[in-house]
Backbone as a printed PyTorch tensor [residue, N CA C, xyz], in Angstrom:
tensor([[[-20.0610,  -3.3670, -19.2720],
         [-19.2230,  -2.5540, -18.4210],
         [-19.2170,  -3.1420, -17.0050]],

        [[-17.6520,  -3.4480, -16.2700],
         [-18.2490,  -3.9060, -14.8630],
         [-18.1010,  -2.3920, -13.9770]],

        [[-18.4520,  -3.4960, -13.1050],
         [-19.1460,  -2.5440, -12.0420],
         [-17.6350,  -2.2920, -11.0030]],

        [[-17.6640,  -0.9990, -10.3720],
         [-16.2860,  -0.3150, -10.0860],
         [-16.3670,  -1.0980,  -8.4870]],

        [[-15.0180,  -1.3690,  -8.5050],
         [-15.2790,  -2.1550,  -6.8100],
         [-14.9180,  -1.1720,  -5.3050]],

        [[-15.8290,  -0.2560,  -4.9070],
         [-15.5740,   0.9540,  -4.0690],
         [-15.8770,   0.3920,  -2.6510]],

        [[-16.4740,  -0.7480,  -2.2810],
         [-16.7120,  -1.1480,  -1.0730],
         [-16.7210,  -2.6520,  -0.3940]],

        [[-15.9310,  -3.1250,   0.4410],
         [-15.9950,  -4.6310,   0.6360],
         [-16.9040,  -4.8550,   0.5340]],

        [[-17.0340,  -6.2780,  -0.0430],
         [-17.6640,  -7.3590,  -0.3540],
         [-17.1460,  -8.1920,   0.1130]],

        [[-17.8570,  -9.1700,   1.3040],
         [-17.7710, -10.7780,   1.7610],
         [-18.5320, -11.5780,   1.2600]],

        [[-18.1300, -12.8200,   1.7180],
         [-18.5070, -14.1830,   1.1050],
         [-17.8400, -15.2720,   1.8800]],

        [[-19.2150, -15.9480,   2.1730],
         [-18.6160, -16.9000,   3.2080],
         [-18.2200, -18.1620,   2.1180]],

        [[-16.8170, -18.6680,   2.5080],
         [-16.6800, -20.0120,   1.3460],
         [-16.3060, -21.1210,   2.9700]],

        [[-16.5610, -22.7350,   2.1240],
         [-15.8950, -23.8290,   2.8000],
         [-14.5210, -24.5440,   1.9440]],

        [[-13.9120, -24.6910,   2.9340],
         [-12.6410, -25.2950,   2.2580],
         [-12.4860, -26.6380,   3.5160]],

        [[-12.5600, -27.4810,   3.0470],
         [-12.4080, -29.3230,   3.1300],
         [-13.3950, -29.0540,   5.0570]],

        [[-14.3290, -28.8520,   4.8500],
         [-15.6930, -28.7920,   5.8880],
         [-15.1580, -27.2110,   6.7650]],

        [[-14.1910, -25.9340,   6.6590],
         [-13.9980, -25.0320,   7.5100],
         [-14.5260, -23.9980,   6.7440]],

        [[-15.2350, -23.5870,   7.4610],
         [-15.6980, -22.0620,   6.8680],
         [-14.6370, -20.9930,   6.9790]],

        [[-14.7910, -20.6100,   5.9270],
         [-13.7090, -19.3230,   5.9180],
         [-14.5420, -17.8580,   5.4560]],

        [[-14.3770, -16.7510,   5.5430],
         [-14.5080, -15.2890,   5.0120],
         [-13.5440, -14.7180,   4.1070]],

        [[-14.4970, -14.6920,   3.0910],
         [-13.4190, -13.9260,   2.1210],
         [-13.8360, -12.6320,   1.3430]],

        [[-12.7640, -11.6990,   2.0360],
         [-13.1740, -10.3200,   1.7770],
         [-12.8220,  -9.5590,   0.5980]],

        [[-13.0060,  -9.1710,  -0.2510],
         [-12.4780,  -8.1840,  -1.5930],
         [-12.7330,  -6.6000,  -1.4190]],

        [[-12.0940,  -6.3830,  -1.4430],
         [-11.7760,  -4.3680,  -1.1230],
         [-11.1440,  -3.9400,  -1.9420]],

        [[-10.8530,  -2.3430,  -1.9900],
         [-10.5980,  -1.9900,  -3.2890],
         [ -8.6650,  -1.8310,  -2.6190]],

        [[ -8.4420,  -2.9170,  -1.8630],
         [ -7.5250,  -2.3870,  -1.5140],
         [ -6.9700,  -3.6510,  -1.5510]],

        [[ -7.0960,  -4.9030,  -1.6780],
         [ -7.0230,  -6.3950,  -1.5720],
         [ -7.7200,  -7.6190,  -1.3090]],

        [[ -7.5160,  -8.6180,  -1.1310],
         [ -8.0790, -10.0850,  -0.7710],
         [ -8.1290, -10.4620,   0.4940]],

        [[ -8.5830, -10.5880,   1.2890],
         [ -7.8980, -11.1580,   3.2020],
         [ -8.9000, -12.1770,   3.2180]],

        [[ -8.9790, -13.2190,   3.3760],
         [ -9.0920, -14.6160,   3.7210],
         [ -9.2540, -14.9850,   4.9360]],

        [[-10.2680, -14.7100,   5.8020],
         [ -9.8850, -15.3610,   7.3780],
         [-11.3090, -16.5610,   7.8180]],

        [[-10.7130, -17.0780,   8.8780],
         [-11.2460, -18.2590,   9.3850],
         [-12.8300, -18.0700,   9.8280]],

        [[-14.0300, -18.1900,   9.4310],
         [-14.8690, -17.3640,  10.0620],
         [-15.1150, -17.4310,  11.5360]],

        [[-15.4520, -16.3450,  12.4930],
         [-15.2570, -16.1050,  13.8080],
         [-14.0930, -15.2160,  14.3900]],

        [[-12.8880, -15.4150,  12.9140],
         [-11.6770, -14.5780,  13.7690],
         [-11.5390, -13.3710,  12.9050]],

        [[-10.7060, -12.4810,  13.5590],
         [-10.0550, -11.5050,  12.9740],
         [ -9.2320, -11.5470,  11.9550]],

        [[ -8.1090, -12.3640,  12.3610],
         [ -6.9810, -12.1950,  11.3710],
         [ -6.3170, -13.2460,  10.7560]],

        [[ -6.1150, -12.9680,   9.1630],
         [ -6.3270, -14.1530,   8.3290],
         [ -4.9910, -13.8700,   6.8180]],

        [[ -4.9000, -14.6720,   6.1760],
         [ -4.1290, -14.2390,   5.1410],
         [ -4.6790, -12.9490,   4.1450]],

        [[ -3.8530, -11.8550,   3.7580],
         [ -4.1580, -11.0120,   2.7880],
         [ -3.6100, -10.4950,   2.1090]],

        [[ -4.0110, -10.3860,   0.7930],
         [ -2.6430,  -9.9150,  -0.6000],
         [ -3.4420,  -9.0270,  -0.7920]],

        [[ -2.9400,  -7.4930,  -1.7370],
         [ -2.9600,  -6.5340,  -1.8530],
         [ -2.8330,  -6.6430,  -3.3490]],

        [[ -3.2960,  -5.9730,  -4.3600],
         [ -3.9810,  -5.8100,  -5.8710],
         [ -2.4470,  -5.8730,  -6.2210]],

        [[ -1.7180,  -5.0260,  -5.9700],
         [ -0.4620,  -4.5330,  -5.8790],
         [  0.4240,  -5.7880,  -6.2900]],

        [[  0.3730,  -6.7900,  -5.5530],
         [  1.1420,  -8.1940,  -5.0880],
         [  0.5290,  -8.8230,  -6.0640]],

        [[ -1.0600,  -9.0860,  -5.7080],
         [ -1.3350,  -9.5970,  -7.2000],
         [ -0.9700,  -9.6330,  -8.6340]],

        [[ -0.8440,  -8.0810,  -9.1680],
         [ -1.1210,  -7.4720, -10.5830],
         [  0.6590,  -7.9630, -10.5680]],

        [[  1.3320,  -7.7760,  -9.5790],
         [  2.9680,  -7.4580,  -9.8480],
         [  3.4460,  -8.4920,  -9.9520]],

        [[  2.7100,  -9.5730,  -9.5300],
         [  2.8870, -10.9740,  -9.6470],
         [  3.9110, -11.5370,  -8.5490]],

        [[  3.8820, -11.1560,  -7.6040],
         [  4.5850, -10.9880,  -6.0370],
         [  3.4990, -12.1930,  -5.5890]],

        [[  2.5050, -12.5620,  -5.6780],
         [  1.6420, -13.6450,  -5.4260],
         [  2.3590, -15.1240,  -5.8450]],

        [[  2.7820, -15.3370,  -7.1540],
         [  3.1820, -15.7190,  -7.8570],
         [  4.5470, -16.5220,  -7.3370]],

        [[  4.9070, -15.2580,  -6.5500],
         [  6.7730, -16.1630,  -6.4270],
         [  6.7290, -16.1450,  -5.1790]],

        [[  5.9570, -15.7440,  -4.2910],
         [  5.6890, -16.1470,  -2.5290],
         [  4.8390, -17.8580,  -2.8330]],

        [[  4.4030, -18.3760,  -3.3250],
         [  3.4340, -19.1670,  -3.5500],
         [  4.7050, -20.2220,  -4.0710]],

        [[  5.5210, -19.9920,  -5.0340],
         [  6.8010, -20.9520,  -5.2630],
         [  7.4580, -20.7590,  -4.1840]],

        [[  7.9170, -19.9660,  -3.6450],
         [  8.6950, -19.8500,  -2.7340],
         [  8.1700, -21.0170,  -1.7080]],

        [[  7.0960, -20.6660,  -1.2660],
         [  6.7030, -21.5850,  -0.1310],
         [  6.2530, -23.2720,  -0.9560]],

        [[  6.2420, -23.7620,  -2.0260],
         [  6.5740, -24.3080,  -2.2250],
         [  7.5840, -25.5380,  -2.5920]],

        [[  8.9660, -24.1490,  -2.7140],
         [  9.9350, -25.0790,  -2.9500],
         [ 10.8090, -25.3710,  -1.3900]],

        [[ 10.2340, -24.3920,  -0.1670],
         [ 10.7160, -24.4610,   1.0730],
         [  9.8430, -25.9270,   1.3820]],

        [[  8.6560, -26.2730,   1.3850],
         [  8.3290, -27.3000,   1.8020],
         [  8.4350, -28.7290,   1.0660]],

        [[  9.1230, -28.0700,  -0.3280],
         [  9.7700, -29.4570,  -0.9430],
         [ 11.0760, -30.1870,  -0.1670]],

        [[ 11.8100, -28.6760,  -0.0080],
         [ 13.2920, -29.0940,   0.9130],
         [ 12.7380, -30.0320,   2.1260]],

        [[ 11.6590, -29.4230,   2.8720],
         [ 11.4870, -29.8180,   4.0000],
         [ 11.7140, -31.3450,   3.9200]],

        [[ 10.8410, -31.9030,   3.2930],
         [  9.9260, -33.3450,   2.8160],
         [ 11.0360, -34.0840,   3.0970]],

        [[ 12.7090, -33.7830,   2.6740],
         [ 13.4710, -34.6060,   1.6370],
         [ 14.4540, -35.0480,   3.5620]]])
């Protein structure tokens, strides 16, 4: 049985030598730089609905145009 997620949980991660904070709540994901406030965050909502999914192509296929 897991365990019910009722209260943030952090975790410090590195991504290519930058420390980042990454928070899980029962309310979403937020991602920020460690030291700052404000950082990227998706919502269970965006996740489950798969709204993650087509923002993530989206900004993909905008920075394909860019390239060209």
């Amino acid at each position: 049985m897991a365990t019910k997620l009722d209260k943030v949980l952090k975790r410090e991660i590195e991504v290519d030598g930058q420390a980042y904070i990454a928070s899980i709540s029962p309310e979403g994901v937020k991602v920020t730089k460690k030291g700052f406030r404000k950082g990227n965050e998706i919502t269970w909502r965006q996740i489950v609905g798969g709204e993650a999914n087509l923002n993530a192509d989206l900004s993909a296929s905008v920075d394909a145009s860019a390239d060209q």
